[in-house]
C-alpha positions in Angstrom: 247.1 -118.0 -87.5 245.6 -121.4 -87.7 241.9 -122.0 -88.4 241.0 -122.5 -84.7 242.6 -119.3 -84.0 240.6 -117.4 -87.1 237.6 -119.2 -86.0 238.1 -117.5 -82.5 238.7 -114.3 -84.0 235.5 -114.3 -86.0 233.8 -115.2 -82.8 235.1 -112.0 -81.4 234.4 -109.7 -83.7 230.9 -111.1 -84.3 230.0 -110.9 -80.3 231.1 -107.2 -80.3 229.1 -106.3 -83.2 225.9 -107.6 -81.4 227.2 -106.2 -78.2 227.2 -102.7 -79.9 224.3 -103.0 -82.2 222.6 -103.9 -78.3 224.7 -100.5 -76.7 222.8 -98.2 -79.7 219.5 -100.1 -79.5 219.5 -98.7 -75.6 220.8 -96.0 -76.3 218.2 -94.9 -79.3 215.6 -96.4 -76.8 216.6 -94.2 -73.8 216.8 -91.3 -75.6 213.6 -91.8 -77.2 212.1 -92.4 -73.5 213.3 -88.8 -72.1 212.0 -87.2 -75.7 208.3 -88.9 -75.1 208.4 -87.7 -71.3 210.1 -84.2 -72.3 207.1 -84.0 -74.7 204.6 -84.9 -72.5 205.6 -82.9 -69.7 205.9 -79.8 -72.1 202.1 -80.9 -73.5 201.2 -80.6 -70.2 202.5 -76.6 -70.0 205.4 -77.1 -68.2 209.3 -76.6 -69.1 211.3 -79.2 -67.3 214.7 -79.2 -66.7 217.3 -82.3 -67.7 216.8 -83.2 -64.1 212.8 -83.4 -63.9 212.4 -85.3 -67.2 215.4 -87.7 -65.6 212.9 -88.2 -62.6 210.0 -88.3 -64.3 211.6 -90.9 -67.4 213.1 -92.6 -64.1 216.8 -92.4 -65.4 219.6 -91.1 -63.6 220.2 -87.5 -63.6 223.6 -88.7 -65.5 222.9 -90.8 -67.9 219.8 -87.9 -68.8 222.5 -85.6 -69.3 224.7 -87.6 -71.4 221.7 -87.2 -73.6 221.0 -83.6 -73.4 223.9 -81.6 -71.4 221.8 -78.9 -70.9 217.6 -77.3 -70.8 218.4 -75.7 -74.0 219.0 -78.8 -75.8 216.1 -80.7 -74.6 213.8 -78.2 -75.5 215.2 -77.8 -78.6 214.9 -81.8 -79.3 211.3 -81.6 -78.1 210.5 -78.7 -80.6 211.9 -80.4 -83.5 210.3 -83.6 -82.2 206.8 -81.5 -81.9 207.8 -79.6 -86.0 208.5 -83.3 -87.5 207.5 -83.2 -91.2 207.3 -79.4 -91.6 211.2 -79.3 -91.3 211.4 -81.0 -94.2 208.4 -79.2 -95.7 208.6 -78.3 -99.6 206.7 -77.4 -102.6 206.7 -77.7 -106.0 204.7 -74.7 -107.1 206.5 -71.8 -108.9 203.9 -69.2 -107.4 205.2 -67.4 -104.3 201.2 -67.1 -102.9 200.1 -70.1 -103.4 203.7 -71.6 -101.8 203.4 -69.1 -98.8 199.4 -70.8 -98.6 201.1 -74.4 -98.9 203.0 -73.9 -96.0 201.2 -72.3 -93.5 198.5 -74.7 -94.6 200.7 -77.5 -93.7 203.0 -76.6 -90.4 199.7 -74.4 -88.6 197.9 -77.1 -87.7 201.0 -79.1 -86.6 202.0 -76.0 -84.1 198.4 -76.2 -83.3 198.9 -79.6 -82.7 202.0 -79.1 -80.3 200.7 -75.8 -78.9 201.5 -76.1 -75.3 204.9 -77.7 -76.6 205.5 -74.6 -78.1 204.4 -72.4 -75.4 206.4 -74.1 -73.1 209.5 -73.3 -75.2 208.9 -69.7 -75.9 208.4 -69.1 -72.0 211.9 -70.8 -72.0 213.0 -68.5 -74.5 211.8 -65.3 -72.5 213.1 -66.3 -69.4 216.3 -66.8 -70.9 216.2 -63.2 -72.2 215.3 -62.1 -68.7 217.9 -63.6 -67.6 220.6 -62.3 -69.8 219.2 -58.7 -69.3 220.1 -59.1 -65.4 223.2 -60.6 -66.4 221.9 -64.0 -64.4 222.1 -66.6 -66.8 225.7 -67.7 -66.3 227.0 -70.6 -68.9 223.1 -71.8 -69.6 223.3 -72.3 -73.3 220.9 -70.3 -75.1 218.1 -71.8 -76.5 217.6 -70.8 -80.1 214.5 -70.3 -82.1 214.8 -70.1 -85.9 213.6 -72.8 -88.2 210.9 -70.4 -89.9 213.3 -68.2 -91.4 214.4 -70.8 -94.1 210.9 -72.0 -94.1 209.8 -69.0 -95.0 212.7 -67.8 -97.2 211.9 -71.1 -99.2 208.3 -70.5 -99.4 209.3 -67.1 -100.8 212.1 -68.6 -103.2 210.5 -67.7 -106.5 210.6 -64.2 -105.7 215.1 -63.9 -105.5 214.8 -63.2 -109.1 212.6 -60.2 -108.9 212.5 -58.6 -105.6 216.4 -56.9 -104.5 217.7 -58.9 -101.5 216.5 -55.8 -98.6 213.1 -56.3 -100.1 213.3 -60.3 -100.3 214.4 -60.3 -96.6 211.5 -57.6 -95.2 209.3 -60.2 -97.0 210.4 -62.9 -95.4 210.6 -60.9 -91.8 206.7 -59.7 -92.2 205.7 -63.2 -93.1 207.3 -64.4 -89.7 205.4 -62.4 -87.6 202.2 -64.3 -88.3 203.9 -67.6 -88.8 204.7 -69.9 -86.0 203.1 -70.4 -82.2 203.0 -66.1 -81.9 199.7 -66.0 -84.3 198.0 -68.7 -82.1 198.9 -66.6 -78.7 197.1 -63.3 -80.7 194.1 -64.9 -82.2 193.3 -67.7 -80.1 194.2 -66.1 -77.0 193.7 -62.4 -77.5 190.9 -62.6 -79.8 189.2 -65.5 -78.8 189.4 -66.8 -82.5 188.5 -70.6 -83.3 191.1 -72.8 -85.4 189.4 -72.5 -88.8 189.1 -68.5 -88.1 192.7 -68.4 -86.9 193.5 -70.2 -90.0 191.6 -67.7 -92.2 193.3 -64.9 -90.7 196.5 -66.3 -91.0 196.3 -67.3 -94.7 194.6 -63.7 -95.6 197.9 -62.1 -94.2 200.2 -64.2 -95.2 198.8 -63.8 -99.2 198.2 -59.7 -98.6 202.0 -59.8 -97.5 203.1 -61.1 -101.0 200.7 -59.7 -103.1 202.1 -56.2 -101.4 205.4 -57.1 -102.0 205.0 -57.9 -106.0 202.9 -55.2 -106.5 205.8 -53.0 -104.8 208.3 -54.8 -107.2 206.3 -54.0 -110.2 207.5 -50.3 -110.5 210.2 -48.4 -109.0 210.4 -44.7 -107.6 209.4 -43.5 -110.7 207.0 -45.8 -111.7 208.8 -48.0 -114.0 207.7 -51.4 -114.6 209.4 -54.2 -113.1 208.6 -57.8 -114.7 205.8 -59.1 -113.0 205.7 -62.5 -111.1 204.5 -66.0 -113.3 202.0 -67.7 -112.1 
């Protein structure tokens, strides 16, 4: 190949690269369009399908679900979106408590934060059940809900050492049930409770939880002394 030739070549291969540095730039940029209208449709209360945030986003219903083939995976993209830093949440303290307070402190307000986001997803999450009990749901894709039980099982993490793995998982299970959108639906809703009362709820059972569960770990059936936890 003489230089003219090489020259050409490079030419080429240059062009193409900014030609599909461009294609991802769009790409990144339309997908980042339907996840801000997703989000602020679902801020709003609602739970759009691919379809309605494609309309609303004003991109065709195709290229929308090139994106996100199905409800389930938009929702899901909106959620993690809406969770942001506390998927990536950790701690550096050694005592179980005070982790457990570190991360309810940080993700609550957060799911506060994103409550109607939230909402809108678990009324997804119901309907999908509904629908499965009547057998109507067809090939929908089912969307899951699950990120606070490795949350919580690494808030918990000090505590594989001492409590037997049925124990370590009913923790972890009790600790769920007042972690996540749920305690703002019973507090806030139910009770009427402000955010810093909420809060203060949340926090008290979250620490009587693991304080229960240590103290149960202390001694056995016969009350034997089981190595207690370091703080």
């Amino acid at each position: 190949m003489n230089v003219s030739r090489q020259q050409a070549a490079m030419n080429d291969d240059a062009e193409r690269g900014v030609s599909q540095a461009a294609e991802r730039g769009a790409r990144a940029r339309t997908r980042r369009l339907m996840l801000e209208t997703a989000t602020r449709l679902m801020q709003a209360g609602a739970t759009p399908s691919v379809s309605e945030v494609a309309e609303a986003a004003e991109v065709s219903r195709a290229t929308a679900y090139r994106y996100f083939p199905s409800q389930a995976a938009l929702v899901q993209a909106v959620v993690d979106e809406g969770l942001g830093p506390i998927l990536t949440w950790q701690s550096t303290s050694a005592d179980p408590e005070r982790r457990v307070a570190e991360l309810f402190g940080a993700a609550m307000p957060r799911i506060e934060a994103f409550e109607a986001t939230f909402k809108a997803a678990l009324k997804l999450s119901l309907e999908q059940w509904a629908q499965r009990q009547a057998g109507t749901l067809g090939g929908e894709p089912q969307f899951t809900r699950g990120h606070r039980v490795e949350l919580l099982k690494d808030a918990i993490a000090p505590l594989k050492g001492q409590l037997p793995p049925r124990e370590f998982k009913r923790l972890a299970q009790a600790l769920s049930l007042i972690f996540g959108v749920e305690v703002l639906i019973v507090l806030k809703d139910i009770w009427g409770l402000d955010s810093r009362k909420m809060m203060s709820v949340a926090q008290w059972a979250a620490g009587a939880l693991v304080r229960a569960a240590v103290t149960e770990s202390m001694g056995d059936g016969d009350g034997a002394a089981r190595p207690a936890v370091a703080k």
